[in-house]
PALO-725597 format. One record per residue (C-alpha): x, y, z; residue in one letter; residue number from 0. Coordinates in steps of 0.5 Angstrom, whole numbers, plus 500, padded with zeros to 3 digits. Example, Ala and Ser with C-alpha at 12.3 -4.5 7.8 and 13.67 -1.06 7.14 Angstrom:
2
<r <525; 491; 516>; 'A'; 0>
<r <527; 498; 514>; 'S'; 1>
//
This chain:
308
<r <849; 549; 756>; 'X'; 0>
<r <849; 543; 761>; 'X'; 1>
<r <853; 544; 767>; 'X'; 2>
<r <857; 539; 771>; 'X'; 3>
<r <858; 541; 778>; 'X'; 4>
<r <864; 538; 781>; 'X'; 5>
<r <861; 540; 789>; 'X'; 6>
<r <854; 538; 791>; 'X'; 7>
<r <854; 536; 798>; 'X'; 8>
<r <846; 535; 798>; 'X'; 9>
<r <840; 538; 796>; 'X'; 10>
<r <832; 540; 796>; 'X'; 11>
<r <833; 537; 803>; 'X'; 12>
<r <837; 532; 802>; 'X'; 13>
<r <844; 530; 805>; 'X'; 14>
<r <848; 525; 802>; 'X'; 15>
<r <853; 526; 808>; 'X'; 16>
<r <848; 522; 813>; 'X'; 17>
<r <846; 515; 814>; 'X'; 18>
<r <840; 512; 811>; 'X'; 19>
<r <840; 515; 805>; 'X'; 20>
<r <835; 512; 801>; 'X'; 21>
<r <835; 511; 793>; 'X'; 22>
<r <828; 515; 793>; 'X'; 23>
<r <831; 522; 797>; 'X'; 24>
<r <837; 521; 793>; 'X'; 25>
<r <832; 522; 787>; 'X'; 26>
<r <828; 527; 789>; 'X'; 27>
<r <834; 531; 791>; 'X'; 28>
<r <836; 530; 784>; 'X'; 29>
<r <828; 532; 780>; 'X'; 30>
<r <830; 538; 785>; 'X'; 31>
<r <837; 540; 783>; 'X'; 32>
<r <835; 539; 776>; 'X'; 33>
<r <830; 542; 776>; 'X'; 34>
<r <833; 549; 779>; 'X'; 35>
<r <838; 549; 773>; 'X'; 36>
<r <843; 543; 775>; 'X'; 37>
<r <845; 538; 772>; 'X'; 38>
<r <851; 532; 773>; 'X'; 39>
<r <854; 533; 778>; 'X'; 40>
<r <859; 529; 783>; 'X'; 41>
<r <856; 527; 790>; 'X'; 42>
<r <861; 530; 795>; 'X'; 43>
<r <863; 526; 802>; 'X'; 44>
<r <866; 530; 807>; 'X'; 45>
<r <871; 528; 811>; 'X'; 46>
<r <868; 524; 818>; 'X'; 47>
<r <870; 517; 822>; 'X'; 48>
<r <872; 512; 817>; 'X'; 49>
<r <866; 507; 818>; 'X'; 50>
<r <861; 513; 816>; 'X'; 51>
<r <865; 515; 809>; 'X'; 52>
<r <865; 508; 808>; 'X'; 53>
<r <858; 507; 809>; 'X'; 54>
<r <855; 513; 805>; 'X'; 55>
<r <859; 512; 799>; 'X'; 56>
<r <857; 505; 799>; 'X'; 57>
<r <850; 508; 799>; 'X'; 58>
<r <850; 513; 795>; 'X'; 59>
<r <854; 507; 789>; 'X'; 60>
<r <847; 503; 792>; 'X'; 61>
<r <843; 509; 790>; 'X'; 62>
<r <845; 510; 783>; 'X'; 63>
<r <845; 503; 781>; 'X'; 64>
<r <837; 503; 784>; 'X'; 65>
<r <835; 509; 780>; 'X'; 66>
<r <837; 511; 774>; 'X'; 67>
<r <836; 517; 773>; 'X'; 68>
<r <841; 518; 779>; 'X'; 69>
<r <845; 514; 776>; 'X'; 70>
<r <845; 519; 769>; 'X'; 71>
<r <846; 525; 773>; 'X'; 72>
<r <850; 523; 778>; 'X'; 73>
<r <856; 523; 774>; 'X'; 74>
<r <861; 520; 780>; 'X'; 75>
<r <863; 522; 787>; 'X'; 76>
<r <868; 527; 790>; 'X'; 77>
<r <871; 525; 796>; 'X'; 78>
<r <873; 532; 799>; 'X'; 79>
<r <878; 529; 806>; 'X'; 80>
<r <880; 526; 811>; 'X'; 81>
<r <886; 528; 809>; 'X'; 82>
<r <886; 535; 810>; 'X'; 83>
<r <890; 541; 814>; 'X'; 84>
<r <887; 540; 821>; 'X'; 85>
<r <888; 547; 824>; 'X'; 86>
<r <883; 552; 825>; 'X'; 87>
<r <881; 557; 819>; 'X'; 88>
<r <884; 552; 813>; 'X'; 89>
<r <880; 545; 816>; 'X'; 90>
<r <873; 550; 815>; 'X'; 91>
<r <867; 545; 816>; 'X'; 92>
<r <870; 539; 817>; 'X'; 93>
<r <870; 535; 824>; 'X'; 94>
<r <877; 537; 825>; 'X'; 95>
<r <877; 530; 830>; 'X'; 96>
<r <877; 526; 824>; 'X'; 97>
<r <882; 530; 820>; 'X'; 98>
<r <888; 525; 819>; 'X'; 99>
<r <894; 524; 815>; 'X'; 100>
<r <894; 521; 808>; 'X'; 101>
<r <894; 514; 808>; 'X'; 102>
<r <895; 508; 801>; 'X'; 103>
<r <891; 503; 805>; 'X'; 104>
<r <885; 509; 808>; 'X'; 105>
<r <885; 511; 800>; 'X'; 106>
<r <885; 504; 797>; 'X'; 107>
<r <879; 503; 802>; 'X'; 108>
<r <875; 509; 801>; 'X'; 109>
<r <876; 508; 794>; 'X'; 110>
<r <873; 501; 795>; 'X'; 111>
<r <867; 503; 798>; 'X'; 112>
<r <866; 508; 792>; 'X'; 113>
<r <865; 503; 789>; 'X'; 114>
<r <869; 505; 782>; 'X'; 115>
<r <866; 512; 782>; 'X'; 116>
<r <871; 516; 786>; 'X'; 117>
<r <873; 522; 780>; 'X'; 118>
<r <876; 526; 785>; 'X'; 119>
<r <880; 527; 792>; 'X'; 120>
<r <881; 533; 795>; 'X'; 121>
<r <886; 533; 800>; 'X'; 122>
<r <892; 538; 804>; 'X'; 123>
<r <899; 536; 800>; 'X'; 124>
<r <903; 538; 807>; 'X'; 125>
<r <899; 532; 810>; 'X'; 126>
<r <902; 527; 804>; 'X'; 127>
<r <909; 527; 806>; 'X'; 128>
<r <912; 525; 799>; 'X'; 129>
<r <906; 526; 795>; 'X'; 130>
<r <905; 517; 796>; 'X'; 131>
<r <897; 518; 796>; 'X'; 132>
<r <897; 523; 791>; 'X'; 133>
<r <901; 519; 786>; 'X'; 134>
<r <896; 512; 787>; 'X'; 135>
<r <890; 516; 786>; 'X'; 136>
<r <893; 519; 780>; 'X'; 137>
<r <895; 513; 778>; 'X'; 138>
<r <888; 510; 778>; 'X'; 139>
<r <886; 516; 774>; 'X'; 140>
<r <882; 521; 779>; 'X'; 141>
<r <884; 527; 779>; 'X'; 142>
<r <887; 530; 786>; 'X'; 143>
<r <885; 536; 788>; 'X'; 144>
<r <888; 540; 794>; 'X'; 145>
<r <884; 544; 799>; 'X'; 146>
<r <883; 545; 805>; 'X'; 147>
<r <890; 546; 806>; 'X'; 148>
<r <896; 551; 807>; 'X'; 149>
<r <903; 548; 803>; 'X'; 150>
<r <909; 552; 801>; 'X'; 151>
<r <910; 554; 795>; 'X'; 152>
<r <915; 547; 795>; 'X'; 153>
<r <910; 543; 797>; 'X'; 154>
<r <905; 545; 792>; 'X'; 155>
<r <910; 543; 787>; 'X'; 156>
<r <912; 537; 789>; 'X'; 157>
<r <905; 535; 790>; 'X'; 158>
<r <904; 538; 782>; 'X'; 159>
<r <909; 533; 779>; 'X'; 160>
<r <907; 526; 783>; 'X'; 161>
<r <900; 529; 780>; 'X'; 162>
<r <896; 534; 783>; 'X'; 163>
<r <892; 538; 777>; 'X'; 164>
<r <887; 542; 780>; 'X'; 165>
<r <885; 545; 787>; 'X'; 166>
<r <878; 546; 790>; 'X'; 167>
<r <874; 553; 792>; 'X'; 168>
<r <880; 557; 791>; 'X'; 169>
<r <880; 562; 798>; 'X'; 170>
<r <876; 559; 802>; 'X'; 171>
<r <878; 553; 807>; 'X'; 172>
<r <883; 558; 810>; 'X'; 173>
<r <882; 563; 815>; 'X'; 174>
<r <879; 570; 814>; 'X'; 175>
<r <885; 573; 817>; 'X'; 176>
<r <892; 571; 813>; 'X'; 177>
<r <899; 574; 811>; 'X'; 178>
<r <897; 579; 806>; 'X'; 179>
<r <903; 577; 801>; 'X'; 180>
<r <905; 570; 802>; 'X'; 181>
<r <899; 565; 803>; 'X'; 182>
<r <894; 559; 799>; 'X'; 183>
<r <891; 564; 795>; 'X'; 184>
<r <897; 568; 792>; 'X'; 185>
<r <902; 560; 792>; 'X'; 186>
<r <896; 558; 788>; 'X'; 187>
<r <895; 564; 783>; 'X'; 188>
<r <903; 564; 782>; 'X'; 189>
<r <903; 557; 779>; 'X'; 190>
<r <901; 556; 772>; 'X'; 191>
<r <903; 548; 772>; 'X'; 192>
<r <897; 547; 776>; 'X'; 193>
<r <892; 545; 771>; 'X'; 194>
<r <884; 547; 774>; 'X'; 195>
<r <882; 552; 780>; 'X'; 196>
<r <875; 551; 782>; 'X'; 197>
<r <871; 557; 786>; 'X'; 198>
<r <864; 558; 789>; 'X'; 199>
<r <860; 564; 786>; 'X'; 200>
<r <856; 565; 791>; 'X'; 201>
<r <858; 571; 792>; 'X'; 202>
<r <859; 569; 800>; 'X'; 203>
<r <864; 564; 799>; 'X'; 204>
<r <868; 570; 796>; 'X'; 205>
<r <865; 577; 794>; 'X'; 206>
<r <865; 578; 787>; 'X'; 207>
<r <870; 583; 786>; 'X'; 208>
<r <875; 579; 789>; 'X'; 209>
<r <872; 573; 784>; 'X'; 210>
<r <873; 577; 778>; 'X'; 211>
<r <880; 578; 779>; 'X'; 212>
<r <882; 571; 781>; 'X'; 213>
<r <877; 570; 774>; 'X'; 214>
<r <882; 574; 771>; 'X'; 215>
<r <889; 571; 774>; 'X'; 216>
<r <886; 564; 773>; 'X'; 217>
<r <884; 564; 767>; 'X'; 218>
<r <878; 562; 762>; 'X'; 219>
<r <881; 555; 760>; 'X'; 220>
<r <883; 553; 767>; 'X'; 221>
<r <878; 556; 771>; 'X'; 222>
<r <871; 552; 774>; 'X'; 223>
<r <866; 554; 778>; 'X'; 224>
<r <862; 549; 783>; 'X'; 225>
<r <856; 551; 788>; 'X'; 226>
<r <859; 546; 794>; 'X'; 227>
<r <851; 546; 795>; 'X'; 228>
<r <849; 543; 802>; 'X'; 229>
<r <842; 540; 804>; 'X'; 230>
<r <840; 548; 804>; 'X'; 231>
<r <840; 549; 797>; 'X'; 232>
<r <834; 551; 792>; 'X'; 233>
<r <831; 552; 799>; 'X'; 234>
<r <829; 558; 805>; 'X'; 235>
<r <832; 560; 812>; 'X'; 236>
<r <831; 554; 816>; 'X'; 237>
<r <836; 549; 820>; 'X'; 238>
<r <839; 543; 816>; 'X'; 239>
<r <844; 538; 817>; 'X'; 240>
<r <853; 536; 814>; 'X'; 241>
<r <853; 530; 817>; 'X'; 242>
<r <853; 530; 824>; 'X'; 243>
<r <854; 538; 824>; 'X'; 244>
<r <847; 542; 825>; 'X'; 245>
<r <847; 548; 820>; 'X'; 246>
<r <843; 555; 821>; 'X'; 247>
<r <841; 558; 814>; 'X'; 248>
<r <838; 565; 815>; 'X'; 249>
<r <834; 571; 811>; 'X'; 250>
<r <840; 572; 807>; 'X'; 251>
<r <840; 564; 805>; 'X'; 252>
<r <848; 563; 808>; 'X'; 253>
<r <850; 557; 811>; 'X'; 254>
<r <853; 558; 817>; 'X'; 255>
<r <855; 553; 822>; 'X'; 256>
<r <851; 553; 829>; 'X'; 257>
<r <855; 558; 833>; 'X'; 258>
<r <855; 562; 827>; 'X'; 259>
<r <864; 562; 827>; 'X'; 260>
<r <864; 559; 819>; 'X'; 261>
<r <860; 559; 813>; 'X'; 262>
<r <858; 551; 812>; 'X'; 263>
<r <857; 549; 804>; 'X'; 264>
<r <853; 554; 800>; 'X'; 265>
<r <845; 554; 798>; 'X'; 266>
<r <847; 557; 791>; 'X'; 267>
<r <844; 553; 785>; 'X'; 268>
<r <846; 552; 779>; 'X'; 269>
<r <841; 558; 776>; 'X'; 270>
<r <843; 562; 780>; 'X'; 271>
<r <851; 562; 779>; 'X'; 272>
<r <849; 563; 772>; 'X'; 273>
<r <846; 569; 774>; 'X'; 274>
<r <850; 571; 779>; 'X'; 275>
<r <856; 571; 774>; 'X'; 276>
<r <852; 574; 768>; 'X'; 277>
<r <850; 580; 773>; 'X'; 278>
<r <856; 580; 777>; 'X'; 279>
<r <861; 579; 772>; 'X'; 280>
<r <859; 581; 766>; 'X'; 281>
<r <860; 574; 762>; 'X'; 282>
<r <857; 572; 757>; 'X'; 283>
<r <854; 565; 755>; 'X'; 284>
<r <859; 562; 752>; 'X'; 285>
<r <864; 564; 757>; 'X'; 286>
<r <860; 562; 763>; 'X'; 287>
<r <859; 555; 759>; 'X'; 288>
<r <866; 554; 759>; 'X'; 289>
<r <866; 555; 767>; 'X'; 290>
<r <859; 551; 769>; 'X'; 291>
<r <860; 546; 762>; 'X'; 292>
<r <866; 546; 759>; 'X'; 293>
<r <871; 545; 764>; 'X'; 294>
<r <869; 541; 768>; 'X'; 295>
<r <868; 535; 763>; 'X'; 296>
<r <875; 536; 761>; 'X'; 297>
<r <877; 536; 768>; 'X'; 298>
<r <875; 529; 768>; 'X'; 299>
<r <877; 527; 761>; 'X'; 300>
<r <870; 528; 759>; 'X'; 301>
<r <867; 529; 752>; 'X'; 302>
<r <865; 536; 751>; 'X'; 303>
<r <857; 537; 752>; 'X'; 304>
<r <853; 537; 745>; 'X'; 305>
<r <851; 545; 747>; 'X'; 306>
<r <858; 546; 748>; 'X'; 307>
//
C-alpha cells in the first residue's frame, strides 16, 4: 500500500506554515515522513494574514521544483481557509483574526501563489454567501471541502450542488460541547450526496469507538483517513510551532495549544494510523487501504496505486 495523505501540515520538525521554508528541510521532512511509513501527501497551509499564505505556498511550489523527491511525494497542496467559521470551538487552531468571509479575488490570488498545485480548499459553506467560491474553485477542478464550520442542513445542501464533495476531519473543528441532536456532525452523517468524509485516527482527535461508528455511517467507499500531521510528527514531547502559534507536545504526544485550551494538528504517522485502525478497529488490509490509498487518490481524480 502507498497512502496518499490529503492533511500534513509538517513533519520531523518541519513546518511548512512558517517562513523560510527551504527545499533542504522540505526534503528532510519528507525522508522522515517517508520513512515513518508515509507517502504522497498534500502540504497543508492554514489560514494566516494573506501575505503569509502567499508567500508559504509560493515556497513550498519553489521547494518541489527544487528537489525531486519533494516534487514526487508532494502530490499538491491543500489550502485549509481562510474562510472558515471564526467563532469560538468551530475556527479550532486557526488564528481566529485573520478568519474572513470567502472571496473570488482571495481565491484566484491564493490559487495564483499555489502555483497550479492547489487540490483542495477547505472552507465554511455559511462563510460563502451563494456558494460563489465553492462554484469557482469546482470549476477549476479542486475539490472543496467544508471544515471548520457550523452551516445548516440547507446550507449544506446548497453548498453540495455549487460542488462541495468532501468535508474535511470530521468531529473536530467544532466544540467540545454541542447539541446533542441537531449539530455539524450529525448534518454531515445524514447527507449521502456528499461525496468523501475525512477523519483523524489518532485516537485523540476523536476517540475510537465514536471513529467506528461514524466508520460505519459513512461507509467504506467514501471514507478517508488523514493524520493532519504537524512539525511534532514522528517526534517526542517537546515545544513546536503552526505558523506563529507555539505548540506543547507532552508525554502523551498530543499537540495542544500553549494555554492547553484545544488540540493543535496531531503527531500521529502514518504507521501508526495503520496500526491504530488494525488494533483498534479490526480492519483488515484491504479495508485499511481503501481508507489510507484508495480513497484518496480517487478523491483527487487519481489513478488507483498499483498495490491497490
Amino acid at each position: 500500500m502507498s497512502p496518499l495523505d490529503l492533511q500534513v501540515n509538517g513533519f520531523g520538525g518541519v513546518d511548512f506554515n512558517r517562513d523560510g521554508l527551504t527545499s533542504d528541510a522540505l526534503r528532510c521532512a519528507c525522508e522522515r515522513l517517508r520513512d515513518s511509513g508515509g507517502g504522497q501527501f498534500l502540504a497543508t497551509v492554514i489560514t494566516a494574514e494573506p501575505d503569509a499564505m502567499c508567500r508559504r505556498l509560493a515556497a513550498i511550489v519553489k521547494c518541489r521544483e527544487e528537489d525531486p523527491l519533494v516534487a514526487e511525494m508532494i502530490a499538491g497542496i491543500h489550502i485549509e481557509g481562510p474562510f472558515l467559521n471564526e467563532t469560538p470551538g468551530f475556527i479550532g487552531a486557526h488564528p481566529a483574526a485573520h478568519a474572513r468571509p470567502a472571496a473570488p479575488e482571495f481565491a484566484r490570488r491564493l490559487l495564483d501563489a499555489a502555483g497550479g498545485l492547489t487540490r483542495i480548499v477547505t472552507l465554511a459553506p455559511e462563510r460563502d454567501p451563494g456558494g460563489r467560491v465553492t462554484e469557482f474553485l469546482a470549476g477549476q477542478g479542486i475539490v472543496v471541502s467544508a471544515g471548520h464550520c457550523d452551516p445548516s442542513l440547507d446550507q449544506l445542501r446548497e453548498s453540495i450542488d455549487r460542488g462541495l464533495t468532501m468535508f474535511t476531519h470530521l468531529g473536530n473543528g467544532c466544540p467540545m460541547q454541542l447539541h446533542r441532536h441537531d449539530n455539524i456532525i450529525q448534518r454531515v452523517l445524514s447527507l449521502d450526496d456528499l461525496k468523501w468524509i475525512c477523519f483523524i485516527a489518532d485516537g485523540v482527535h476523536v476517540p475510537f469507538p465514536a471513529l467506528g461508528n461514524y466508520l460505519r455511517l459513512s461507509g467504506p467507499d467514501r471514507s478517508i483517513v488523514v493524520t493532519d500531521a504537524i512539525a511534532a510528527a514522528g517526534l517526542g514531547p517537546g515545544t513546536y510551532t503552526l505558523g506563529e502559534q507555539s505548540i506543547v507536545v507532552g508525554n502523551d504526544l498530543v499537540a495542544r495549544s500553549a494555554d492547553a485550551t484545544h488540540f493543535v494538528g496531531s503527531t500521529v504517522t502514518m504507521r501508526q494510523t495503520r496500526e491504530n485502525l488494525r488494533r483498534e478497529l479490526g480492519l483488515d488490509d484491504p479495508a485499511i487501504a481503501r481508507l489510507l490509498d484508495r480513497n484518496p487518490r480517487r478523491a483527487l481524480g487519481l489513478p488507483d496505486s498499483p498495490q491497490a
